[in-house]
C-alpha positions in Angstrom: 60.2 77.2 186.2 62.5 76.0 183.2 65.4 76.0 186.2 63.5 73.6 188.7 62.2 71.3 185.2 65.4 71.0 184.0 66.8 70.0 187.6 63.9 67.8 187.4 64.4 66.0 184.0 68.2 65.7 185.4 67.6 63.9 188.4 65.6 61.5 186.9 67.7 61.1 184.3 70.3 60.2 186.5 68.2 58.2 188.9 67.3 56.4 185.7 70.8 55.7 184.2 71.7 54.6 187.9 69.2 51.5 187.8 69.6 51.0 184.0 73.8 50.1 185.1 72.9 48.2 188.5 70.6 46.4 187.0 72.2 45.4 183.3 73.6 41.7 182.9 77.1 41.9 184.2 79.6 38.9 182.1 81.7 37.4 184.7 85.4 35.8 182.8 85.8 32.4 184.1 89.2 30.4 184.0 88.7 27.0 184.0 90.6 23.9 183.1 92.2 21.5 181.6 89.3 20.8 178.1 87.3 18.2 178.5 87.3 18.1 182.2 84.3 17.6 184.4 85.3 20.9 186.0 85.1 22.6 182.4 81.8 20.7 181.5 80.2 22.2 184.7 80.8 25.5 183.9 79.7 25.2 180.6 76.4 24.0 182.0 76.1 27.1 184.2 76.7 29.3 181.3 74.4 27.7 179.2 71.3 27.5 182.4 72.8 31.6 183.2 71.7 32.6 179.6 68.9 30.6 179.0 66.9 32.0 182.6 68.4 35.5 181.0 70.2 36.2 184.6 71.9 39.0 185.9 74.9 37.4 185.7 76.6 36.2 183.0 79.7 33.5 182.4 82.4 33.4 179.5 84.7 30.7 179.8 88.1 31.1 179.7 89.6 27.9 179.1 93.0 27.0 180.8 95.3 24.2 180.7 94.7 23.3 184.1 93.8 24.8 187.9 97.3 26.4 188.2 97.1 28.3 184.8 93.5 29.3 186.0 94.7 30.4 189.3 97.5 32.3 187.7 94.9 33.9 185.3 93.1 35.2 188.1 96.2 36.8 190.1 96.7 38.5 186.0 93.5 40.1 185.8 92.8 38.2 183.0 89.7 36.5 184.9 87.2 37.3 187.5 86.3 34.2 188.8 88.6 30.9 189.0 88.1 27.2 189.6 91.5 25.8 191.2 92.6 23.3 193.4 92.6 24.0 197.2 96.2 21.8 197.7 97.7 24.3 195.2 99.1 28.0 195.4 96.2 30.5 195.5 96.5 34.2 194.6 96.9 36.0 197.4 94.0 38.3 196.2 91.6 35.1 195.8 88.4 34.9 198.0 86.4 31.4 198.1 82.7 31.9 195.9 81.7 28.5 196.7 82.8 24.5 196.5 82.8 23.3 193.2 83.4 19.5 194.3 85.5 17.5 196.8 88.2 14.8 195.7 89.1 12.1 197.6 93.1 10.6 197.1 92.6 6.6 196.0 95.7 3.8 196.6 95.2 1.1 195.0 97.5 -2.5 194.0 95.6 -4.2 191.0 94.6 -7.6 191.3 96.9 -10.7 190.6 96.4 -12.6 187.5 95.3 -16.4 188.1 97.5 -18.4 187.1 100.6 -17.1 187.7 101.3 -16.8 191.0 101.6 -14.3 193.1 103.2 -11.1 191.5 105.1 -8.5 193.3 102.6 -5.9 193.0 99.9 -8.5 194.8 102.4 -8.2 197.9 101.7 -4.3 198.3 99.1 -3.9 201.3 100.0 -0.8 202.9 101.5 2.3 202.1 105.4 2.0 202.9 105.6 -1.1 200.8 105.6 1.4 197.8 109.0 2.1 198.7 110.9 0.7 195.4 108.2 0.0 193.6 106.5 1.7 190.5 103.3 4.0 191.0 101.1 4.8 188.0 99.3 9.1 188.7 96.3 9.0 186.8 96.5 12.5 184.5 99.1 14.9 183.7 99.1 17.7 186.7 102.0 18.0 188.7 99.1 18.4 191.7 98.4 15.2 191.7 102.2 14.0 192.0 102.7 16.2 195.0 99.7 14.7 196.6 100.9 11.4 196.4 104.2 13.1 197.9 102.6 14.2 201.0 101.3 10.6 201.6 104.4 9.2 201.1 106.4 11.9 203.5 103.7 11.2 206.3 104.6 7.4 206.0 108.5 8.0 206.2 108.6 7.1 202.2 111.4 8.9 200.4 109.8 9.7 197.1 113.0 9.2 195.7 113.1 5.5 196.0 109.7 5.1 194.5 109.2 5.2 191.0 106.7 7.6 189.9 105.4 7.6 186.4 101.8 9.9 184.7 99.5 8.6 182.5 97.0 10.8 180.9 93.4 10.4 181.9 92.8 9.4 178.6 95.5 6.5 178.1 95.3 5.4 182.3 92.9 2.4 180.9 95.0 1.1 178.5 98.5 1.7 180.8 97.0 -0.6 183.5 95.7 -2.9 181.8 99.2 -3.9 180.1 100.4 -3.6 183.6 103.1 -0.4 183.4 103.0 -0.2 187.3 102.7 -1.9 190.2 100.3 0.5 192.2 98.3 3.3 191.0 96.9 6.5 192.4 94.1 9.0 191.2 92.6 12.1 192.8 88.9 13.3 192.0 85.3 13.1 193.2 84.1 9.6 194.3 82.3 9.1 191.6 84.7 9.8 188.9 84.0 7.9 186.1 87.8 8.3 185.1 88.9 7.2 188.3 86.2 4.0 188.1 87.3 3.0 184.8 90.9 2.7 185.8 90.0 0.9 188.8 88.1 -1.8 186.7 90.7 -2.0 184.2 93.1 -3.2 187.8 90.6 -5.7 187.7 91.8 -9.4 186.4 90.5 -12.7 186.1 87.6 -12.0 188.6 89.8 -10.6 191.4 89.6 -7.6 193.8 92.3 -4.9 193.5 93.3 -4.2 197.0 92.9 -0.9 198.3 95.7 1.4 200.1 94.0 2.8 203.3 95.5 6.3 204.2 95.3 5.3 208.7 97.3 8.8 208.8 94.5 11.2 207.3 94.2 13.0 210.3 97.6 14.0 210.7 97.9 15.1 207.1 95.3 17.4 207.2 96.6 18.4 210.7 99.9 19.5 209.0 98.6 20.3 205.7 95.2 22.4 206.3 94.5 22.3 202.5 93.3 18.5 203.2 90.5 16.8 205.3 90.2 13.1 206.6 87.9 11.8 204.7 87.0 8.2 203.7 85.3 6.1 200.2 82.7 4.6 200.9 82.4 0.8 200.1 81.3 -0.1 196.7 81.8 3.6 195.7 83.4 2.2 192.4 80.6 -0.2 191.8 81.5 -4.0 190.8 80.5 -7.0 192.0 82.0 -7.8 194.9 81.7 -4.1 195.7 85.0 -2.3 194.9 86.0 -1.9 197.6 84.8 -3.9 200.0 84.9 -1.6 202.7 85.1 1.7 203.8 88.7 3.2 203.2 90.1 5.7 205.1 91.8 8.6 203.2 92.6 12.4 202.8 90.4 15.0 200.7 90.7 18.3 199.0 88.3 20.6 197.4 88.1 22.6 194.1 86.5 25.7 194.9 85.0 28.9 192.8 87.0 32.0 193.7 86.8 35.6 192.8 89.5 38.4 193.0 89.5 40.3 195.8 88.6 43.9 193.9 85.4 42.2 192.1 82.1 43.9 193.8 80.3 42.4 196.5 77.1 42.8 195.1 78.1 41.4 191.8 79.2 38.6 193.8 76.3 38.0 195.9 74.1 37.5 192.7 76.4 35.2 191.0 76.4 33.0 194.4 72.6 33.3 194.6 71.8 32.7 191.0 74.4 29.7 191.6 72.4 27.8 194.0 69.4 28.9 192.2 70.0 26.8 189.0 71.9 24.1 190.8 69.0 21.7 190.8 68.0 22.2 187.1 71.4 22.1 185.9 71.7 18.4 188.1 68.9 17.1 185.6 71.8 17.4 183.1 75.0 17.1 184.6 74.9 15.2 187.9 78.2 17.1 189.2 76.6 20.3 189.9 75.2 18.2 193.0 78.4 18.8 194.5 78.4 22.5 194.6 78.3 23.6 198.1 78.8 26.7 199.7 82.2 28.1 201.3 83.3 28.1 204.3 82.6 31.2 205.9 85.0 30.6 209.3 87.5 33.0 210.0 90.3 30.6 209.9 89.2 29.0 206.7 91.8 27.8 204.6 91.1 30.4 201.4 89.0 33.1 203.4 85.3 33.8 202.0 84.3 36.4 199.7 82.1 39.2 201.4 79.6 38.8 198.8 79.6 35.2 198.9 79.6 35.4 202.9 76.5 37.7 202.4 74.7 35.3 200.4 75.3 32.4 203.1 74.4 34.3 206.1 71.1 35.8 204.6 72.5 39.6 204.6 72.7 40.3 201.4 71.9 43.6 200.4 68.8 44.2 198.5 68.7 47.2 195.7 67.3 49.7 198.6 70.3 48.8 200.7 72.8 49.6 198.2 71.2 52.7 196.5 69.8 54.3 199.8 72.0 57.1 200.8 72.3 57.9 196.9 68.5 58.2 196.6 68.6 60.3 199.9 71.5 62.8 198.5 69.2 62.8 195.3 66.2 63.9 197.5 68.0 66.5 199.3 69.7 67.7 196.1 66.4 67.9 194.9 64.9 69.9 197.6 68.1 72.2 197.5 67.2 72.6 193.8 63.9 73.6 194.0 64.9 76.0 197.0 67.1 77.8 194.7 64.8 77.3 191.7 61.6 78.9 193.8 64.3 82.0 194.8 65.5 82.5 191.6 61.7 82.5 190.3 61.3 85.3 192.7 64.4 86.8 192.1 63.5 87.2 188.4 59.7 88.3 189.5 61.2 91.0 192.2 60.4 93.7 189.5 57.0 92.7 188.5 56.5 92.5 192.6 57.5 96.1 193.2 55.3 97.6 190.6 52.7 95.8 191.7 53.1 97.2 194.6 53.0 100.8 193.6 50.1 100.2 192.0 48.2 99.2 194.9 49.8 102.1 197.0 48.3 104.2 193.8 44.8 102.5 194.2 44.9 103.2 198.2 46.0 107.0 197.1 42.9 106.9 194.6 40.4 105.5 197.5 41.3 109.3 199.3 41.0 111.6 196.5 37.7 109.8 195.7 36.2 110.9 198.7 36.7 114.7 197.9 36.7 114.2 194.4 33.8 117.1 193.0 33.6 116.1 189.1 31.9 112.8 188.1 34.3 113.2 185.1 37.5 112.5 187.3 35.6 109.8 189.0 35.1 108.1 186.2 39.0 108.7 185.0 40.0 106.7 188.4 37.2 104.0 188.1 38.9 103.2 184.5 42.7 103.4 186.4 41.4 101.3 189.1 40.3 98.4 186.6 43.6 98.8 184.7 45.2 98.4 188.2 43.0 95.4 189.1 44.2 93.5 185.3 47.4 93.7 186.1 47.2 92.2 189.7 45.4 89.3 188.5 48.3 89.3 185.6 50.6 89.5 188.3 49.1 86.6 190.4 49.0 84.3 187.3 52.4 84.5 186.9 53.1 83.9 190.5 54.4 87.4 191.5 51.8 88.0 194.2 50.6 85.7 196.9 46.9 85.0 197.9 47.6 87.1 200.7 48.4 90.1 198.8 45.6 89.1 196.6 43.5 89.2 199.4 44.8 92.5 200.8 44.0 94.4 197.0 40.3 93.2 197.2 39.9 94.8 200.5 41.2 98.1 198.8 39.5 97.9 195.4 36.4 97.3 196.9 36.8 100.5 199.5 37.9 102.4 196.1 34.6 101.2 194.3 32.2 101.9 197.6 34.0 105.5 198.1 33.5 106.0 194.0 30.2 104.9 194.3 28.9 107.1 197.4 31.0 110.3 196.3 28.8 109.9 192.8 25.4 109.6 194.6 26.1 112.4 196.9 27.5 114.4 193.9 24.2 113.6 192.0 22.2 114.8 194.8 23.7 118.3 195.0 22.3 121.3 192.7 24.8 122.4 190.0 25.5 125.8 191.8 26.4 123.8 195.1 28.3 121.6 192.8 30.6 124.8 191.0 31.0 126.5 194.6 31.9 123.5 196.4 34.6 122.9 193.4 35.5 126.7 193.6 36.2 126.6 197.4 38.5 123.0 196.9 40.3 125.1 194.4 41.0 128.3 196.9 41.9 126.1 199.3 39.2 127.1 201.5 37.8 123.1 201.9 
């Protein structure tokens, strides 16, 4: 009995340390950068709406100078989960989570000053005019240079011949308003407020700055994957007339959530679902989160979807059943094999008290004779007093779970033949005169009956 309770106590123990770890608050490292981005501002909301709802999942930022140094902090181990750039390098060992946002590539000339003629900048309408001119990249990463690159490859521009200076997000304002280049270029969502402010600042004595459609969008992202043809939508950048005017073709690229490779799919799966769970209150606070959309779950995708994410998406994820099933059943059957050997090593330790309990009753069936040709009330009484004796320690035995009902059973039948014959020999040896008593007792002795 100790064997099978302690089996017991251990199983539950385990079953209960098993739910105690799937179900604990798991802390997810985040790479995410460069500071004060809208990318690292997002993730801080999500941290912040994770703890508060006190979700499975929890975030801890891991600040980065930029999507590169994130991405590389992923393929390190020193993160779980990144947030890079989709034009950019990705680990080999990166799976998509979800879209954090899409950017769109923006061209623009600023607009001439009145006054003073026409300026060479003003001349600038399409794309290969940039060839010998100067081209202001709105922010500091090396991604955004290479974008503008790609553009000017697809329109036979040798980058070389076009003069390509950065300004950091913070100082882009100030660079175009004292006119640094003749064209500028930004990447981010459409409604960046940094991409808006530079655009206004292009903006002189009431004119329009003229807007560099990208006509070859398709062909880009037909030789580059990473990008989609995409187009901004007229008066995406506010202003009155609506800047721009119309809608403007141009190329795309996404900065997606991705997870290494080796994280867990179920760990995964929660963090996706408790993603688009808080989306809509965290959109009460910071508008971007609106652009969080799933991934893209194709085969050929360009970063290929995480099984836990994909899970999430098509509706398959695996509930805590699912997961744990096939351990609960080995804990069943390890339970049952438990108590099989617990319940034979009960009887094993009882086989003793079994086999004298069973020469007792062959003792008690040997009694039930002898009391049919027993001639002395005294000895009757002798065998009456081991019969009850025999009967205690049955019940004893049965207590303690040596003896079956059956075999229970089986003893009543023969104590109560023992008592009937005890009973009848006595009335019968009542009945008899005392000389028919000695002389029946003399002949039992010479053998003669």
């Amino acid at each position: 009995m100790f064997v099978v309770l302690a089996g017991l106590l251990a199983i539950v123990g385990t079953g209960a340390s098993a739910y105690y770890f799937a179900m604990r608050p798991v802390t997810l490292r985040i790479a995410v950068g460069p500071v004060n981005s809208d990318d690292v501002k997002v993730v801080q909301a999500l941290t912040q709406a994770f703890a508060h709802t006190h979700s499975h999942i929890r975030l801890r930022p891991i600040q980065t100078e930029g999507a590169a140094a994130s991405a590389q902090a992923l393929a390190d181990g020193k993160a779980d989960l990144a947030i890079i750039r989709g034009d950019l390098e990705v680990p080999k060992d990166a799976q998509a989570v979800a879209t954090l946002r899409k950017n769109v590539a923006v061209l623009w000339v600023p607009s001439p000053a009145k006054g003073k003629g026409k300026k060479t900048a003003a001349k600038i309408t399409k794309i290969p005019q940039l060839a010998g001119r100067r081209v202001g990249v709105v922010g500091r990463t090396q991604a955004n240079v290479n974008l503008l690159k790609v553009i000017l490859q697809q329109y036979g521009v040798d980058s070389g011949k076009v003069d390509i200076v950065q300004f950091p997000a913070g100082e882009s304002v100030e660079a175009i308003r004292k006119q640094r280049a003749d064209a500028y270029f930004a990447a981010g969502p459409v409604n960046s407020k940094i991409t808006a402010d530079a655009i206004t600042a292009s903006t002189r004595d009431g004119g329009t700055p003229t807007f560099l459609a990208i006509d070859s969008a398709e062909a880009i992202a037909q030789n580059h994957p990473v990008y989609e043809a995409s187009e901004i939508p007229a008066g995406a950048f506010g202003g009155s007339p609506d800047r721009p005017e119309e809608e403007v073709k141009t190329i795309s690229f996404s900065h997606h959530i991705v997870a290494a490779k080796t994280l867990s799919d179920t760990t995964v799966a929660a963090f996706t679902r408790q993603l688009f769970a808080i989306r809509q209150s965290v959109m009460a606070e910071f508008p971007l989160a609106a652009k969080i959309e799933t991934p893209d779950t194709d085969k050929d995708a360009a970063i290929p979807v995480h099984p836990g994410a994909a899970a999430f998406v098509d509706g398959e994820e695996k509930t805590f059943l699912d997961r744990y099933s096939d351990y609960i059943w080995w804990g069943l059957m390890g339970l049952s094999a438990m108590g099989s050997a617990g319940a034979w090593f009960a009887g094993y330790l009882k086989k003793d008290e079994r086999s004298s309990n069973t020469s007792l009753r062959e003792r008690l069936l040997d009694m039930l004779a002898a009391a049919r040709r027993c001639d002395s009330i005294e000895e009757l009484d002798r065998m009456q007093a081991e019969a009850d004796a025999i009967m205690r320690n049955t019940l004893r035995c049965f207590d303690h779970g040596a003896i079956e009902e059956g075999a229970l059973s089986a003893f009543n039948i023969a104590l109560d033949q023992f008592h009937g014959a005890v009973a009848d020999r006595k009335a019968l040896l009542i009945s008899m005169p005392q000389n028919l008593q000695r002389a029946s007792a003399q002949f039992r002795a010479s053998g003669i009956l």
